[in-house]
C-alpha positions in Angstrom: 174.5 143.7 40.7 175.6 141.2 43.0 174.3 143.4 46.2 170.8 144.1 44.5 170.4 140.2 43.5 171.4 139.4 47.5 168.4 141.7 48.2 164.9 140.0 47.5 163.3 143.7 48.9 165.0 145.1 45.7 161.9 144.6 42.4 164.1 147.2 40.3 167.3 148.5 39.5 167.6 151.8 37.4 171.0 151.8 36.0 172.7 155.5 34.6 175.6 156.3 33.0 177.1 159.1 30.5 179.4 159.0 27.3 179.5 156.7 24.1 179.8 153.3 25.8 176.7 153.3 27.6 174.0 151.3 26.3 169.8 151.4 27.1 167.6 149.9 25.8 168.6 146.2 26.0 165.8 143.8 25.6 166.2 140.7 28.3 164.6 138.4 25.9 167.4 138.3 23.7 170.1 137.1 26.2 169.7 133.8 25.1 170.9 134.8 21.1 173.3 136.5 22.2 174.6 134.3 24.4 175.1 132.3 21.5 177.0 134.9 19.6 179.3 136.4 22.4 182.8 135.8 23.2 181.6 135.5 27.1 181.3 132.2 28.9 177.7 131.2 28.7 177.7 130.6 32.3 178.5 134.6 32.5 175.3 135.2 30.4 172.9 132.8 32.1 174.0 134.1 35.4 172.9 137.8 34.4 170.1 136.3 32.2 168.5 134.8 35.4 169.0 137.4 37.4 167.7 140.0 34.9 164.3 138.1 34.4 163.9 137.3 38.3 164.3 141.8 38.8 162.1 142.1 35.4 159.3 139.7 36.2 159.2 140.7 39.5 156.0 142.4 41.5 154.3 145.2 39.9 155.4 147.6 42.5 158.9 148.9 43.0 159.8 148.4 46.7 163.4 149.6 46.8 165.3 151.4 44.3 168.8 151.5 44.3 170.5 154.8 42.9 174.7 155.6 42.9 175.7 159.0 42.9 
């Protein structure tokens, strides 16, 4: 996540994964709440939470996707 925050070409970031402990579907508007409610340092959280809404908010148009194999 670092790399693709580095990147201001990258508008996107599709993340995949496989098994239980995956999770989708996370709504960005809720960082703050849980924030509140996790165990994490809330510097942890506002760091993804501002990254997250700078990728989300971002241009229409997906410029650069970023895919691991």
């Amino acid at each position: 996540m670092r790399q693709v925050d580095a990147d201001p070409q990258v508008r996107i970031a599709v993340l995949t994964g496989e098994g239980r402990a995956f999770y989708a579907g996370m709504d960005v508007t809720k960082l703050e709440a849980l924030a509140e409610a996790s165990a994490a340092p809330v510097s942890d959280v506002a760091v993804s939470s501002g990254m997250a809404r700078r990728r989300f908010s971002a241009a229409p148009s997906v410029r650069l996707l970023m895919t691991s194999a």
